[in-house]
N, C-alpha and C positions, 0 to 999 in steps of 0.2 A: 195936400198930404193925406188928408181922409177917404180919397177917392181909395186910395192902398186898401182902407178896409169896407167900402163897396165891393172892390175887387174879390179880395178873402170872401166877401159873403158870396158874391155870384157865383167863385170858384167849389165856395162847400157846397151850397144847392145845387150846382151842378155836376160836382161829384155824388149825393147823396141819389138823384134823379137815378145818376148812370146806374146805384147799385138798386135799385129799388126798382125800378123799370125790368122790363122781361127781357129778353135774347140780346145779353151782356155780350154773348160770344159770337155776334154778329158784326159789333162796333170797336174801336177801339177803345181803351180807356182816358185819353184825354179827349176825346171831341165833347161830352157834356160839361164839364169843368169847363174847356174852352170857352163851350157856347155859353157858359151860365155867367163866367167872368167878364166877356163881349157885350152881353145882354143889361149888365150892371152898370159896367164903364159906359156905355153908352146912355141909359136912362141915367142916370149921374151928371153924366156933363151937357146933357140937355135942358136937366131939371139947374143946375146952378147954374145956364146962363139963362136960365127964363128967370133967376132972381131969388130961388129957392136956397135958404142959407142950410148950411149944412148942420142947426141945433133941429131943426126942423122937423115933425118925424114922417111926414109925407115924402122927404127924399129917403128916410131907411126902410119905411113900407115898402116903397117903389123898390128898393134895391132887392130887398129879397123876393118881393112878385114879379119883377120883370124876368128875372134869370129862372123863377120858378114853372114860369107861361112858358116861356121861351125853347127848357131844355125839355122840358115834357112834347111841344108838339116837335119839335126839332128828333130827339130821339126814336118818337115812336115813329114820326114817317119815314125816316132811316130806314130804322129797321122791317119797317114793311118793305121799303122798297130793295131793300139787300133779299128779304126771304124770296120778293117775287124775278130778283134776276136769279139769285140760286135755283129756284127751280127751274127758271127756263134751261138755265145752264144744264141744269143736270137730266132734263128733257132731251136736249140737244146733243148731248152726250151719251144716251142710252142707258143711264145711270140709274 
């Protein structure tokens, strides 16, 4: 049941990423949330079956660096890679 608020935490970091990161209007507004709550649950249920109990504070560390690492490089390469097809696009289009 505590895994719910690893969740909550990956999903804030990963909301907080999307706003605080540059070209908002390139992304949509769930994919950081997404990725920051995936990146949680996932170090989460890795770390308590290697045994790690959840009074522990190396599983709440983890919970909010993994979704922190994770939506940072995940967003920004995103978004490079959307600005560099916009441009071809718009290259290609005489735009």
């Amino acid at each position: 049941m505590q895994i719910l608020l690893g969740l909550i935490i990956g999903a804030v970091v990963g909301l907080a990423a999307h706003f605080t990161l540059p070209h908002r209007d390139l992304r949509g507004v769930a994919l950081a949330p997404l990725a920051g709550a995936t990146a949680s649950a996932i170090s989460w249920t890795i770390l308590t079956w290697a045994g790690i109990a959840s009074d522990s504070p190396v599983l709440w560390i983890v919970a909010v660096i993994a979704p922190a690492i994770t939506t940072l490089v995940l967003i920004t390469a995103l978004s490079r890679v959307r600005q560099r097809n916009d441009a071809a696009l718009r290259s290609r289009a005489g735009i």
